[in-house]
C-alpha positions as CSV (number, residue, x, y, z in Angstrom):
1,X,1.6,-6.5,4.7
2,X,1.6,-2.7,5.3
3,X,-1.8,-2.6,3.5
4,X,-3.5,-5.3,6.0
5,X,-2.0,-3.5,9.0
6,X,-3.2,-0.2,8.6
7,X,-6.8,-0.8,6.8
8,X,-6.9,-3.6,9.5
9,X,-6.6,-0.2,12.2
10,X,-8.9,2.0,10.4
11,X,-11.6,-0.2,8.9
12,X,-12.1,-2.4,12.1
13,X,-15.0,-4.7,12.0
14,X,-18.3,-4.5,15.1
15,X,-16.5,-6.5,18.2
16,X,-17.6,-10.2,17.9
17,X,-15.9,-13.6,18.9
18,X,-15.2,-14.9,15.6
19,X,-12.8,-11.5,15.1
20,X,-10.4,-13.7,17.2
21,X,-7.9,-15.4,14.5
22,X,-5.2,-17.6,14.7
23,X,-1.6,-15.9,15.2
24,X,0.1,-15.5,11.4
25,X,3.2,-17.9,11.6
26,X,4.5,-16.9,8.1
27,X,5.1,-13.3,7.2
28,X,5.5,-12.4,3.8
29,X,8.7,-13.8,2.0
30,X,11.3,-11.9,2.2
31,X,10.3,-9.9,5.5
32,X,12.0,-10.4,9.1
33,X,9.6,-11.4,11.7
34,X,7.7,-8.5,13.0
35,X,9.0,-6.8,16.1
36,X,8.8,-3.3,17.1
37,X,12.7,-2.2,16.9
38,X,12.2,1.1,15.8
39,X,8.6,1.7,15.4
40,X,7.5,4.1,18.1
41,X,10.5,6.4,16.6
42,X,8.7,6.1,13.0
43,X,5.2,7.1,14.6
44,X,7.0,9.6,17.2
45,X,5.8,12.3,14.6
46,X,2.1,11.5,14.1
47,X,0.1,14.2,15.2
48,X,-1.7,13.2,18.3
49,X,-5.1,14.0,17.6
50,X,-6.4,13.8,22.1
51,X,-6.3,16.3,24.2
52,X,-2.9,17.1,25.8
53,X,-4.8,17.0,29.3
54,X,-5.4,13.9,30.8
55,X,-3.0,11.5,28.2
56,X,-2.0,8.6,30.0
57,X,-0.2,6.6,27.0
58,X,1.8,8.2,24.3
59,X,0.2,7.9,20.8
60,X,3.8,5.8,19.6
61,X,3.5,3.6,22.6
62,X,-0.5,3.2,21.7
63,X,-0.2,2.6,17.5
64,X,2.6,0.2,18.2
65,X,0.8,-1.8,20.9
66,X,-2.3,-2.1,18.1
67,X,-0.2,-2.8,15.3
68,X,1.9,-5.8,17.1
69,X,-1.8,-7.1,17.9
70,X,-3.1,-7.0,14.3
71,X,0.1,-8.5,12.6
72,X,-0.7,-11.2,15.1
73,X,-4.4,-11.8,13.7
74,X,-6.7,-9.6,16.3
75,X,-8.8,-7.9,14.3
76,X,-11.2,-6.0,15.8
77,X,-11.0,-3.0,18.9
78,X,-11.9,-5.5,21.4
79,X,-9.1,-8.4,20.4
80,X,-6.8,-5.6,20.1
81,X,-7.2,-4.8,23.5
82,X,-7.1,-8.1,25.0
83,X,-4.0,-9.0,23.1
84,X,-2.9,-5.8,24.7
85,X,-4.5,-7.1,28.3
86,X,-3.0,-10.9,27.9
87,X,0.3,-10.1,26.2
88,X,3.6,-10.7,29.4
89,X,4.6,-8.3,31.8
90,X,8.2,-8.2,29.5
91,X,6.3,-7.7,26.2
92,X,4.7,-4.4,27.3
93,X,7.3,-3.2,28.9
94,X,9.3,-3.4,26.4
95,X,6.5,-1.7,24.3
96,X,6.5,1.3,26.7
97,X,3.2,0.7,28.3
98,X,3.2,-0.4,32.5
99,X,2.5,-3.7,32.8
100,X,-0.2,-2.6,35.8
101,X,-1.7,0.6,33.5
102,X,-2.3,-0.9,30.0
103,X,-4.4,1.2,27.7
104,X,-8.5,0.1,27.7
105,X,-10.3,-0.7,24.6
106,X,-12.4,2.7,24.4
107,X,-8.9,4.5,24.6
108,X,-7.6,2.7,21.7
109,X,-10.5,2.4,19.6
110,X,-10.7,6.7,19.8
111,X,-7.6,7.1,19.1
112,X,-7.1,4.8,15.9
113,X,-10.8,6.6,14.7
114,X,-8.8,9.9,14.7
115,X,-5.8,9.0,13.1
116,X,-4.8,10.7,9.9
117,X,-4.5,7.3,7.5
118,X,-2.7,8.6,4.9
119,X,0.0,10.0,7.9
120,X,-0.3,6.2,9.7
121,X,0.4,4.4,6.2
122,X,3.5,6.7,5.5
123,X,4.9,6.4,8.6
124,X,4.2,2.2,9.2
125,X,5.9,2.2,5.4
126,X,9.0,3.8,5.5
127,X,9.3,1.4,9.4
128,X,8.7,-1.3,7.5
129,X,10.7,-0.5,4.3
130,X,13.7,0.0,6.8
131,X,12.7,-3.7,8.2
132,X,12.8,-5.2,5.0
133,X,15.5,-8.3,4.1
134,X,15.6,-10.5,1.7
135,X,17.8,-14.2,1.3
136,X,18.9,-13.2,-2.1
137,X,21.5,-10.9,-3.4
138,X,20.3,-7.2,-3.1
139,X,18.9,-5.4,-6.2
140,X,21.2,-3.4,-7.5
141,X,18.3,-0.8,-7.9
142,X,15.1,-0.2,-5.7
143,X,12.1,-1.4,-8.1
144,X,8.4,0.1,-7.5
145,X,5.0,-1.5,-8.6
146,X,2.1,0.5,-8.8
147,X,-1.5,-1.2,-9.0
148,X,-4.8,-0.4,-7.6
149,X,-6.9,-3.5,-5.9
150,X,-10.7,-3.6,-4.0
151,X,-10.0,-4.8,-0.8
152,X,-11.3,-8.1,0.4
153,X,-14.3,-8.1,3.2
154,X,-14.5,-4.3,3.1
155,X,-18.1,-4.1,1.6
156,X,-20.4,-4.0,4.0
157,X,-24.6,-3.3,3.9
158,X,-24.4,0.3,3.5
159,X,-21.7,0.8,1.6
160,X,-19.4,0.0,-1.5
161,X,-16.4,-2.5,-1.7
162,X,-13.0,0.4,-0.7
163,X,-10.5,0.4,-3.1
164,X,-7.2,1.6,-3.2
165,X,-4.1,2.4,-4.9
166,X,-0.6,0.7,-3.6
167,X,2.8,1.0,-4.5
168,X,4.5,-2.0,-3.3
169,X,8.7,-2.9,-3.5
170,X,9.7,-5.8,-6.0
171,X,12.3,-7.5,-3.6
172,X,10.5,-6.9,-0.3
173,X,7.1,-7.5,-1.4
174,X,6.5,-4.9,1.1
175,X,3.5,-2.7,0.2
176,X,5.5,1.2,0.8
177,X,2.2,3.6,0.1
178,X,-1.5,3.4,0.1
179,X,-4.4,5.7,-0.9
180,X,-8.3,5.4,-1.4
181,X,-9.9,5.6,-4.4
182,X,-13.3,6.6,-3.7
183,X,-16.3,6.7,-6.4
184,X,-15.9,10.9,-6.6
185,X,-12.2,10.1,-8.3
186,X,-10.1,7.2,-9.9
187,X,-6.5,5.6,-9.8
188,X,-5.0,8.4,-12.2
189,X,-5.6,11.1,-10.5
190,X,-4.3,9.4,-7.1
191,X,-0.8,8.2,-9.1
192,X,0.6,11.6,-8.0
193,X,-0.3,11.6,-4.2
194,X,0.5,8.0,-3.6
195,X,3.8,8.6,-4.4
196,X,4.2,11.6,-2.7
197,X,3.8,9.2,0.3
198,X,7.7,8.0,-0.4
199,X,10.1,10.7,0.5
200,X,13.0,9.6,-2.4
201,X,12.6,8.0,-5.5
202,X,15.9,9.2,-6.9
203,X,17.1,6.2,-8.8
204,X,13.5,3.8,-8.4
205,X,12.2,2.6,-11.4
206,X,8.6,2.4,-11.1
207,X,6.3,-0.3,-12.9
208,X,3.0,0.3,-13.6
209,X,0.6,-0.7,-15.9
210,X,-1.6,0.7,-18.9
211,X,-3.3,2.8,-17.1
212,X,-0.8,5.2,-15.8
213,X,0.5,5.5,-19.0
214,X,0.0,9.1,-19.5
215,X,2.7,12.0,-20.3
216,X,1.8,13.4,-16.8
217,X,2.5,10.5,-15.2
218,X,5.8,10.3,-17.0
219,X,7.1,14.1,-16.7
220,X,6.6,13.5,-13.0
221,X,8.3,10.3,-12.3
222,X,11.4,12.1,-14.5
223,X,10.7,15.2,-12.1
224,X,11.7,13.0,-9.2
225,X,14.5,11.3,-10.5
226,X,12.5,7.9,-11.1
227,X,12.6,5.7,-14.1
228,X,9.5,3.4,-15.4
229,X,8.3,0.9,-17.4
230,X,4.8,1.3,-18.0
231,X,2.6,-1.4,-20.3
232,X,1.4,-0.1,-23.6
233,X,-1.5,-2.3,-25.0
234,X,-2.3,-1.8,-28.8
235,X,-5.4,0.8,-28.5
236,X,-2.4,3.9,-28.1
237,X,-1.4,3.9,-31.8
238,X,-0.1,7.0,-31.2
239,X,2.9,4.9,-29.2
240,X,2.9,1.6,-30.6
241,X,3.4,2.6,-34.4
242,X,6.5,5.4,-33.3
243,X,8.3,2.3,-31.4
244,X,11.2,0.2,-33.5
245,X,9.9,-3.6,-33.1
246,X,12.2,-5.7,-30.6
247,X,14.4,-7.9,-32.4
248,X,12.9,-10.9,-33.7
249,X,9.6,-9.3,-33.8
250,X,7.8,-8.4,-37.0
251,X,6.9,-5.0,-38.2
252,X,4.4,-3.1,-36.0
253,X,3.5,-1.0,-39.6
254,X,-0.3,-2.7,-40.6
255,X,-0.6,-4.4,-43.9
256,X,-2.5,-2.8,-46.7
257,X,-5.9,-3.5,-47.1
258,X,-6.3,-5.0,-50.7
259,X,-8.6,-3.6,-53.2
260,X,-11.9,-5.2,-53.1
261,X,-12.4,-7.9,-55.5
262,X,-15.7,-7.0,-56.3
263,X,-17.2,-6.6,-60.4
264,X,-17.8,-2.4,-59.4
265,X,-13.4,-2.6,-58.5
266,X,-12.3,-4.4,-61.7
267,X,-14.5,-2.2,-64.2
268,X,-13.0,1.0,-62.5
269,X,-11.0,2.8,-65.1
């Protein structure tokens, strides 16, 4: 969800009609409905990147307005702002924003263009982290999966699909960290600063597949108190030959190659 929000803010499409989507009706399992209890407190220590002369709405008050219009399916600067323009008298007030002085679209759009994204995906995680429920019983542990995905619809005509690297929460399904993985680097090197994103991981076991299986990866998850399971395919001999098979499973030791049964191998001395 947190990965939609904020590359919904920074990677807005051109203003056009058919940005204008139906409101979502069913967030993510396990997630309350969106509201913003607490929200402008999370973003209250964004840098503001304006001007301090002549700021009519405060940055919190201005994010929070933009992200209650994208989790309800406006997706560009100008539906933002008319969400914004339409929404009740009550709704912005209780957003922080007079119902007679509401923010205009070249105000927001400037101000999500500046925003530091790697500062607006922290802080929209750990609100949304805190926002988290679920029906079940609670894990007795916080679980982690790290994978890297191409987003969907962000390729346009001049440039390449964006992809990026997520570390998302197994009961929540909440998506806790985000970074880019441009074409000048790749999803190793970004396994360190994604992570740095989440402020504790004392007691997290982290999941993540074959590809972050790397010592580095592991001295620093052990650094910060995490555990992990990471996948290990059959091309790292190096670990799969040292590990005990799991019981029931045959030996992991390869068979001997027989001796050629050839007439040059029988006369042999």
């Amino acid at each position: 969800m947190l990965l939609n929000i904020v590359r919904t803010i920074k990677n807005l499409r051109p203003p056009s009609p058919s940005s204008l989507i139906s409101a979502l009706s069913c967030p993510p399992t396990g997630v309350t409905a969106p509201d913003t209890a607490g929200l402008p407190t999370a973003l209250a220590h964004l840098p503001d990147p304006r001007a301090r002369r002549g700021v009519r709405h405060r940055l919190p008050v201005v994010v929070s307005a933009a992200v209650c219009a994208v989790v309800a399916g406006y997706r560009s600067y100008t539906a933002i702002a008319e969400w914004i323009d339409d929404a009740p008298a009550a709704t912005m007030l209780t957003l922080g924003i007079n119902p007679d002085r509401r923010p205009s679209e070249t105000m927001i759009r400037r101000l999500l263009q500046a925003l530091d994204p790697d500062l607006l995906t922290a802080a929209i995680g750990d609100w949304l982290n805190g926002r988290g429920t679920t029906t079940e019983e609670p894990a007795t542990r916080q679980a982690i999966a790290v994978d890297g995905n191409t987003l969907r619809g962000s390729r346009s005509s001049g440039n390449t699909a964006r992809h990026v690297l997520a570390a998302c929460d197994h009961d929540t399904s909440v998506v806790l960290a985000s970074t880019n993985v441009d074409g000048k680097t790749n999803e190793i090197t970004r396994f360190k600063p994604l992570l740095d994103q989440i402020s504790d991981l004392r007691g997290t076991l982290i999941t993540v597949g074959a590809l972050h299986c790397h010592r580095d990866h592991v001295t620093y998850l052990a650094e910060r108190g995490a555990d992990s399971i990471l996948t290990v395919k059959a091309t790292s001999p190096p670990c799969t030959s040292n590990w005990p098979p799991c019981p029931g499973e045959p030996s992991r030791t390869p068979p001997a190659t027989p001796a050629a049964d050839t007439a040059a191998a029988r006369s042999a001395p």
